[in-house]
C-alpha positions in Angstrom: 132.6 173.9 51.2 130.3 175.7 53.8 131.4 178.1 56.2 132.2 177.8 59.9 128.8 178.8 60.7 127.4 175.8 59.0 130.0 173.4 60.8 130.4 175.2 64.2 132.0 173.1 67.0 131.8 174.8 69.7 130.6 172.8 72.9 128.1 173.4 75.1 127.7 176.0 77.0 129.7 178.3 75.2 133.2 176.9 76.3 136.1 176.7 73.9 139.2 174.7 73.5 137.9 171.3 74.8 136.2 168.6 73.5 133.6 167.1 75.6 132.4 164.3 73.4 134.0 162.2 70.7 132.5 164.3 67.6 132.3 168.3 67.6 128.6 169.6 66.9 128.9 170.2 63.1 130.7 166.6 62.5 128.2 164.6 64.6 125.9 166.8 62.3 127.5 165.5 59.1 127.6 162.0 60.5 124.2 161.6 61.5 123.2 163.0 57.7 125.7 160.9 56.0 123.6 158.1 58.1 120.5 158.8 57.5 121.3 159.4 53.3 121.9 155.6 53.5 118.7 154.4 55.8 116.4 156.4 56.8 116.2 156.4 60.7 114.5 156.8 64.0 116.5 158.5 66.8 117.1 155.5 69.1 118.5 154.4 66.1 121.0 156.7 65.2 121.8 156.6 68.7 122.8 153.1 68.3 124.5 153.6 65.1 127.2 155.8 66.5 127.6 153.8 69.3 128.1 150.6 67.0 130.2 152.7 64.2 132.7 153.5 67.1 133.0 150.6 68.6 131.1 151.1 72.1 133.8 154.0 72.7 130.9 156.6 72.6 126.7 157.0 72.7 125.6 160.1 72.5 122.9 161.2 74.8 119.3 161.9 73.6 120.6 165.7 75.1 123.4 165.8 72.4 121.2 163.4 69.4 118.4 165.6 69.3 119.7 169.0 68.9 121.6 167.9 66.0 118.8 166.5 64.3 116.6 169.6 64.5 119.2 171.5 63.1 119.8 169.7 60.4 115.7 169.8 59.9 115.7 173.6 60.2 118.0 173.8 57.7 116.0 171.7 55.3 119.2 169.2 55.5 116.3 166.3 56.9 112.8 165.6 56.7 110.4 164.0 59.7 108.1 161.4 58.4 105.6 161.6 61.6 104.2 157.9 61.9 102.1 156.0 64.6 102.4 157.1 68.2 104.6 159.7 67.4 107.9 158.5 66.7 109.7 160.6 64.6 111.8 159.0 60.9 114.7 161.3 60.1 115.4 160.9 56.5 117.9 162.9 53.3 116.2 165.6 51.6 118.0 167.0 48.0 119.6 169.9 49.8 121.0 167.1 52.7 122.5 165.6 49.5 124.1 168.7 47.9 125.2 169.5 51.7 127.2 166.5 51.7 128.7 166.4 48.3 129.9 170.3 49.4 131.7 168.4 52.3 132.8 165.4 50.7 136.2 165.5 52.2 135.4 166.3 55.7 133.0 163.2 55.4 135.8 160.9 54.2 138.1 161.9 56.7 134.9 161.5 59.3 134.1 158.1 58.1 138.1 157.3 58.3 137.9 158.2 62.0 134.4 156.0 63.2 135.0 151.6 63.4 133.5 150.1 60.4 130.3 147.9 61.7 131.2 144.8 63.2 135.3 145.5 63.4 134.5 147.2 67.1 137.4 146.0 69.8 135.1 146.3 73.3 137.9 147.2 75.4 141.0 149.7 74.6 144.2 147.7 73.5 146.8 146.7 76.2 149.4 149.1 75.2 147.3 152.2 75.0 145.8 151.4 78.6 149.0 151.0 80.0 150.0 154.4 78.3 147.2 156.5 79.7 147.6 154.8 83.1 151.1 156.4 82.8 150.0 159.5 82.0 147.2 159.8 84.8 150.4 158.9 87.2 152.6 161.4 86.1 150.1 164.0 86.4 148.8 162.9 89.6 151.8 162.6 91.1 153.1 166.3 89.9 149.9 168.0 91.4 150.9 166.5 95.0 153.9 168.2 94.9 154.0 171.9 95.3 152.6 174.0 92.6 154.4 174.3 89.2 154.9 177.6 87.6 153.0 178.8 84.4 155.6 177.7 82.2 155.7 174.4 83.1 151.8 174.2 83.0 152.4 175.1 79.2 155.0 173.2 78.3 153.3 169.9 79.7 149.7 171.0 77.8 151.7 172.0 74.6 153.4 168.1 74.8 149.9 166.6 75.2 148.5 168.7 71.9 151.5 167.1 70.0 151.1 164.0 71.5 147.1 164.4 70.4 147.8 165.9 66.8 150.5 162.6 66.2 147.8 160.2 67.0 145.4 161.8 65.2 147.3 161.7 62.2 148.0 158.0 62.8 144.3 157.4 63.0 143.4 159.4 60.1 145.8 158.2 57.7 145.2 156.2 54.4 146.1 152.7 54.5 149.0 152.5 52.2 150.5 149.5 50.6 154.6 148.6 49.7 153.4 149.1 46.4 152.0 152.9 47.0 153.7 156.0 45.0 156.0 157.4 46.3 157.9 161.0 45.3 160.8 163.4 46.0 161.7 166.4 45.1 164.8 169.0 46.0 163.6 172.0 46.2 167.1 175.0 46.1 166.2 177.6 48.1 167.6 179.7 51.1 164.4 179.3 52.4 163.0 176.3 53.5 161.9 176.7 57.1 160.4 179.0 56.0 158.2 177.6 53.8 158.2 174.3 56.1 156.3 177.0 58.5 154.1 178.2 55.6 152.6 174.6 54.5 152.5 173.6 58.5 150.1 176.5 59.1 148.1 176.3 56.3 147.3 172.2 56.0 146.7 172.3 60.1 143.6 173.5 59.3 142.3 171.1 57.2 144.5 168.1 59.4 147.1 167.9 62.0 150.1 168.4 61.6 153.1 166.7 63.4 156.4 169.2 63.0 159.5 170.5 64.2 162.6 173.1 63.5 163.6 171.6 60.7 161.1 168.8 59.7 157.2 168.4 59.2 154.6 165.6 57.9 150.7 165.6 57.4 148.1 163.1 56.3 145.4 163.7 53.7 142.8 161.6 52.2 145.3 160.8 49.1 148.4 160.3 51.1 151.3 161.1 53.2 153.2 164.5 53.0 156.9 165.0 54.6 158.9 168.1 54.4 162.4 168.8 55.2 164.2 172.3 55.8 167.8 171.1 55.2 170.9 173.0 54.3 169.7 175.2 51.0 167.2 172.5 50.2 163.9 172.4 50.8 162.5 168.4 50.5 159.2 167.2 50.2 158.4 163.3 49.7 155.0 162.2 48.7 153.4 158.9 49.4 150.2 157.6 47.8 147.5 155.5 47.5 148.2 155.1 43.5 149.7 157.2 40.6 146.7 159.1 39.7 146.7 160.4 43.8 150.0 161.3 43.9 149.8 163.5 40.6 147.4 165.0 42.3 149.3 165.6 45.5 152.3 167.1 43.4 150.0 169.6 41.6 148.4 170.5 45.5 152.1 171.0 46.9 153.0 172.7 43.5 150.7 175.5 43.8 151.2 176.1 47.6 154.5 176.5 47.6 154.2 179.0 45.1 151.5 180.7 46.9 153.8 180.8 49.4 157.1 182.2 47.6 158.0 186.0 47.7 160.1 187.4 44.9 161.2 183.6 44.5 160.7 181.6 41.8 160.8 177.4 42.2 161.8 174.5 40.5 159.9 171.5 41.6 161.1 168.3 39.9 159.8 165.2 41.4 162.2 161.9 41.3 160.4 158.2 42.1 161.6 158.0 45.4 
């Protein structure tokens, strides 16, 4: 896996903690390579491509497209064949390839996120409109009134981030079947919220993670992970694609938690669920 200075995402301009387009800089990067691996491209059509893949929601300017492309040819990631009247064909070079086999699973969960060709909705389902409009109004409203104190300004942007990180998780889940695998196991211990902190702060880097006091749940690219600090137990329930993910999974939550013990030792048995 490469390091954050191979994937930075930080926006234009040097500002921090805000998307301003639908990908970051280093996953537009990856998605324009994993592109481009497949068919070899022109920019106008890459530009095109990501429009199509999600569904109209998003084109990215030649301002944004560009950029991206050089540094992945600076890098040696992508090669320019120069043809007639000076149009530019971005295509894979061997070190593009071994650059996406090192991020495999950022890919997947990329690919997870974009609509597949053809499946695009035009317009934003009835329900979510209605939703947003909501929003809009009861933030509107709010700001006509007289000014709300700091608190209250963090407590409304913390509900948003959790409101973010549960869709996120919703959109970048596996598709699982009634017939998927499914887990369980009691863990004894005195300290589970503990260790329900431990796994939250550790997988919320790699997805989002949805938790409170006493409960938590995550999505990977195998399955569905839910945790449970209850009284002396600590419970984690596994879903997955198929048997061969969720043994997987176990071995995954397995080492973690023990990673995460101190002068604790744990007995994971996992029950069908």
């Amino acid at each position: 896996m490469v390091g954050q200075s191979e994937l930075d995402t930080q926006p234009a301009g040097g500002k921090t903690g805000r998307r301003a387009r639908a990908f970051d800089y280093g996953e537009l990067r990856l998605l324009l390579l994993a592109i481009i691996a497949k068919q070899p491209s022109h920019g106008y059509e890459l530009i095109h491509e990501v429009n199509e893949r999600l569904g109209g929601t998003y084109k990215p300017s030649p301002g944004v497209l560009y950029p991206a492309l050089t540094w992945l040819y600076d890098r040696g990631y992508a090669e320019i064949d120069l043809e007639k009247g000076g149009r530019k064909r971005y295509s894979i070079t061997d070190e593009g390839n071994a650059f996406l086999s090192a991020n495999k699973t950022v890919i997947d969960m990329l690919v997870a996120r974009v609509v597949p060709k053809g499946q695009g909705h035009g317009k934003s389902p009835q329900a979510i409109v209605e939703a947003m409009d909501h929003l809009k109004r009861a933030l509107s409203l709010r700001a006509k009134m007289e000014p709300v104190t700091e608190q209250v300004v963090t407590r409304i942007g913390e509900i948003i981030h959790v409101a973010a990180n549960q869709i996120e998780a919703l959109l970048n889940a596996p598709m699982l079947s009634d017939a998927a695998a499914k887990c369980v196991a009691d863990i004894v211990t005195p300290n589970g919220e503990r260790f329900l902190r431990r796994l939250g702060s550790h997988f919320q880097h790699r997805t989002p993670v949805v938790m409170d006091e006493n409960s938590g749940h995550f999505r990977m690219s195998m399955g569905e992970v839910r945790m449970e600090a209850l009284d002396g137990i600590f419970r984690v329930t596994l879903t997955a694609l198929n048997d061969e993910k969720l043994i997987e999974m176990q071995h995954i939550l397995v080492r973690h938690l023990e990673e995460a013990a101190v002068r604790e030792t744990l007995e994971v048995v996992w029950q069908p669920a």
